[in-house]
C-alpha positions in Angstrom: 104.2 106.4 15.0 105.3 102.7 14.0 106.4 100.4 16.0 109.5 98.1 16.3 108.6 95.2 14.4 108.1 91.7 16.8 108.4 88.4 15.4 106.4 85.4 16.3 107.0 83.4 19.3 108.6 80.2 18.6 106.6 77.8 20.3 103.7 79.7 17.9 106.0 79.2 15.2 106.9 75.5 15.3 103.1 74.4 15.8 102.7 76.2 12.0 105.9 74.0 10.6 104.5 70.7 12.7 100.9 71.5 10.8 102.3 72.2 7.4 105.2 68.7 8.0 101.9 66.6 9.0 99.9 67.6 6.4 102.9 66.8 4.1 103.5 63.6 5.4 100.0 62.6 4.7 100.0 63.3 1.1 103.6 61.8 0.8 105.3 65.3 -0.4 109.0 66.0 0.1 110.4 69.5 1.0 110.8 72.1 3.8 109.1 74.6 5.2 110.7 78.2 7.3 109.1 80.4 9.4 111.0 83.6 9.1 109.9 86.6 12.0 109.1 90.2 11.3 112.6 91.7 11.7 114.4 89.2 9.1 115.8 86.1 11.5 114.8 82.8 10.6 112.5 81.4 13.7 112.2 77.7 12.8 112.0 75.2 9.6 112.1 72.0 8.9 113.7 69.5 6.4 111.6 66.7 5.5 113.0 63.2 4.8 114.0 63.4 0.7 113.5 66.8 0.7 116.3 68.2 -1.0 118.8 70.6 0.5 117.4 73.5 -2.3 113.9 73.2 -0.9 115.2 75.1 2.3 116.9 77.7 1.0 113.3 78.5 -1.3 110.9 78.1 1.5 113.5 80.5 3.8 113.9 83.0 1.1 110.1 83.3 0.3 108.9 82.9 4.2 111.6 86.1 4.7 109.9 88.2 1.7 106.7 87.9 2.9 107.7 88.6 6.4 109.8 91.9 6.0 108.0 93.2 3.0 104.6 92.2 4.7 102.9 90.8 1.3 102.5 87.3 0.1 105.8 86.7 -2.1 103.1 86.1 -5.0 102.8 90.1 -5.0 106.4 90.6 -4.2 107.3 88.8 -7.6 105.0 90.6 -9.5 106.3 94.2 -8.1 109.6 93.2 -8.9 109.0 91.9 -12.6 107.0 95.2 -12.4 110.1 97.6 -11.7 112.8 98.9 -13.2 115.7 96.5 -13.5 118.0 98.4 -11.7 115.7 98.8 -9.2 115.6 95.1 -8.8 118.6 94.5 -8.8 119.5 97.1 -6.2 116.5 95.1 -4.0 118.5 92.0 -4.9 122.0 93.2 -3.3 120.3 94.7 -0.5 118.4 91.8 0.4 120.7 89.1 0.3 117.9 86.6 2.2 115.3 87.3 -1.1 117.9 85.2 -3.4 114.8 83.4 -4.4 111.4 85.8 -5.2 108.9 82.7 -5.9 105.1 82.8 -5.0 104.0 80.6 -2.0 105.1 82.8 0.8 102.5 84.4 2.7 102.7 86.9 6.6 101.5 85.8 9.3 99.7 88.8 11.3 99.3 89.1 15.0 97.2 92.1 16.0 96.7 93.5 12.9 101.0 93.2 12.3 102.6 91.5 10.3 105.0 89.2 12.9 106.6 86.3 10.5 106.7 84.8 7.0 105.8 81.4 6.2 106.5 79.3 3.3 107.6 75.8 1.6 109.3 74.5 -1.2 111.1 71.2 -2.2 111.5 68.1 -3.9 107.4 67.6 -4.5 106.4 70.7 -2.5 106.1 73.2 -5.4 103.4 75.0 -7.8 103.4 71.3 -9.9 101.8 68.8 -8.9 103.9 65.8 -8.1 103.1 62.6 -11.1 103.3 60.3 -8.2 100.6 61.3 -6.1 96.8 61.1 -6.6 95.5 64.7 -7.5 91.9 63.7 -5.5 94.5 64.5 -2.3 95.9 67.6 -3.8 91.9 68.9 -4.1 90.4 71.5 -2.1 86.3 71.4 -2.5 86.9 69.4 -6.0 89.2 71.7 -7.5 93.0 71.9 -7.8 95.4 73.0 -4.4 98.8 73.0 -5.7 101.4 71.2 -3.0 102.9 74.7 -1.7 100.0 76.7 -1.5 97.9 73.4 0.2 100.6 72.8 3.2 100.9 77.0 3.9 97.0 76.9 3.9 96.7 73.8 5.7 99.3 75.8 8.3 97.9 78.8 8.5 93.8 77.4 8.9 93.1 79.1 5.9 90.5 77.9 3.3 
């Protein structure tokens, strides 16, 4: 028997955003980041000063993958470059909230379920790494954090 999926509560859900918006202001990175719960309804996000309006609609897309497929978007992009392309495409016009498959959205698990998606994009919040900031602050233990992958880690308390 499964069970109905539950989606994060949203005080739960706006701490994550507050960490990941923190952590991006400190390193002076521009973009959003969206919280998106288990059953496919955007929670919370947040727009960043200089952002870019096209940094939402990334970080929404990929925090919605990874909630209602339950996998980082990272694996999502490599099933569906994996698949058949009708296939894909069929996911595509199903799915009208995956418009954008990009890696850098991961689940967030309650109880051992899978209860939201998280992820951000934007103007400086990408897999690149921004020419205007020092790379020492985009360094985990001395070695390379790309911006997107550092704020949802930051967010989530993962290493």
């Amino acid at each position: 028997m499964s069970l109905h999926p539950r989606d994060l509560g949203l005080a739960q859900a706006r701490a994550l955003v507050q960490r990941a918006v923190d952590k991006a202001e400190q390193l002076g990175l521009r973009g959003a980041v969206a919280v998106v719960g288990a059953s496919g309804t955007l929670i919370t996000a947040s727009r960043m000063d200089a952002g870019g309006p096209g940094g939402m609609a990334r970080a929404r897309s990929k925090a919605w993958i990874s909630a209602t497929q339950q996998i980082p978007s990272a694996e999502h992009l490599h099933r569906m470059t994996s698949i058949a392309p009708p296939v894909a495409a069929g996911f595509a016009q199903v799915s009208p909230e995956a418009a954008f498959p990009g890696a850098g959205g991961m689940p967030i698990l309650a109880d051992g379920a899978v209860v939201a998606g998280i992820a951000a994009s934007g103007a400086t919040v990408s897999p690149f790494f921004p020419a205007d900031i020092d790379p020492r602050a985009l360094s985990v233990d001395g070695r390379p954090a790309n911006p997107e992958d550092l704020l949802i880690a930051y967010a989530l308390g993962l290493p």
